[in-house]
N, C-alpha and C positions, 0 to 999 in steps of 0.2 A: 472598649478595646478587646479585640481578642487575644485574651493570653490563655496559656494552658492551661493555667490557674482555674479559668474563667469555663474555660473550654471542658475539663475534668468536674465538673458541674450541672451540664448543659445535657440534656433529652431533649429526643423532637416531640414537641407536646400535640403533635396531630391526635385526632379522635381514634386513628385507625391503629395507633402505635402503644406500646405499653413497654414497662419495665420488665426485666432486663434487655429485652431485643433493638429498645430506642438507643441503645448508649453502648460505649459513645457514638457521636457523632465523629463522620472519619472527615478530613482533610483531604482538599480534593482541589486543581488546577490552582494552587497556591502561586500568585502571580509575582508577590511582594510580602517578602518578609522585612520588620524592623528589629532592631534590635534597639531596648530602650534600658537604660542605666537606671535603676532601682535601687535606693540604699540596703545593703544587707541586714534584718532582723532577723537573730539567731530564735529570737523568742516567737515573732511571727509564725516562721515556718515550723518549727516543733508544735506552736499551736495549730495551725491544720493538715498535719500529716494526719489522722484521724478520720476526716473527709474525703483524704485521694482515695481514689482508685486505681491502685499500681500496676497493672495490668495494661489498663485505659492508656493513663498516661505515662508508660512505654509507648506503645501504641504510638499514638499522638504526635509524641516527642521525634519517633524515628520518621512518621508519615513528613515531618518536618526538617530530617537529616540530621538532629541530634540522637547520636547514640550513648552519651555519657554513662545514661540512668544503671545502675545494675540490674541483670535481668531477672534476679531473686528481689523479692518484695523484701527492703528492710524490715523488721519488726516493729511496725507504725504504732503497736499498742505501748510502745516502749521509749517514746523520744529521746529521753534522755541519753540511751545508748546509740544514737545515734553520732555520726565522729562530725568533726566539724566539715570536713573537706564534701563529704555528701549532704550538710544541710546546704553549702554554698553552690555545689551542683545545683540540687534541687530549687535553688532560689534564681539561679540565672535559666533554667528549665522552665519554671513557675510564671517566675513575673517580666523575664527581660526577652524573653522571645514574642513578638508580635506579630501578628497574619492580619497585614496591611490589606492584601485582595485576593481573593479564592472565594473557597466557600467551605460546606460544610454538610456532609448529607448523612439523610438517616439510613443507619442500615437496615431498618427493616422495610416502610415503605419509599426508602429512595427521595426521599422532599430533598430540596435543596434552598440552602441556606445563604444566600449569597453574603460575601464581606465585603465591603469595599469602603476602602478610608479608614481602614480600623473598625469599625462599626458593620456588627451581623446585623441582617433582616430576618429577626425570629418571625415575622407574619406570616401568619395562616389567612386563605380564604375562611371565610364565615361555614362554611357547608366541612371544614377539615377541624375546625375546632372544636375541642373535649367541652361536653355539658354535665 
């Protein structure tokens, strides 16, 4: 499934593409979004605030029509100070938003990612994949 979670994760691993320029991957002709009911784990989320990229997933999140997110990056090295009302943000941002069909492209050389059914097609032709 594509969630943001998933998605604030995700570079185009084309041969022609590198780090930082692959990421994120933008959100593009979103046809269907779902919204999927997740239990809240306070513990989960403070375990990978660490990994986001808050920048990214603002991004994302708005390309998507959620603006909840605040536009200052919490102090992710600090979970604990985080309050409860923005781990709960962050967890229906994270994992209960889904991008049932669009796509997904890279910003540097433009690949396109299609979604459809939940399910991205990360495939590369063989001549685009990193050796």
């Amino acid at each position: 499934m594509v969630r943001l979670i998933t998605q604030n994760l995700l570079s185009c691993p084309s041969r022609a593409c590198a780090y930082p320029t692959n990421f994120p991957l933008t959100f593009r002709n979103v046809a269907k979004l779902e919204m999927v009911d997740a239990e809240f784990s306070e513990e989960f989320i403070r375990g990978v605030l660490s990994r986001l990229e808050w920048a990214a997933l603002r991004k994302s999140a708005a390309e998507l029509g959620n603006t909840d997110l605040p536009e200052q990056s919490p102090d992710l090295t600090q979970p604990e100070s985080l309050s409860l009302d923005l781990l709960k943000t962050l967890h229906h941002v994270l994992l209960e938003i889904v991008v049932a069909d669009g796509e997904m492209v890279c910003p540097q050389c433009e690949h396109v990612f299609r979604i459809k059914d939940t399910i991205p097609n990360m495939l590369l032709a063989e001549h685009e994949i990193r050796k």
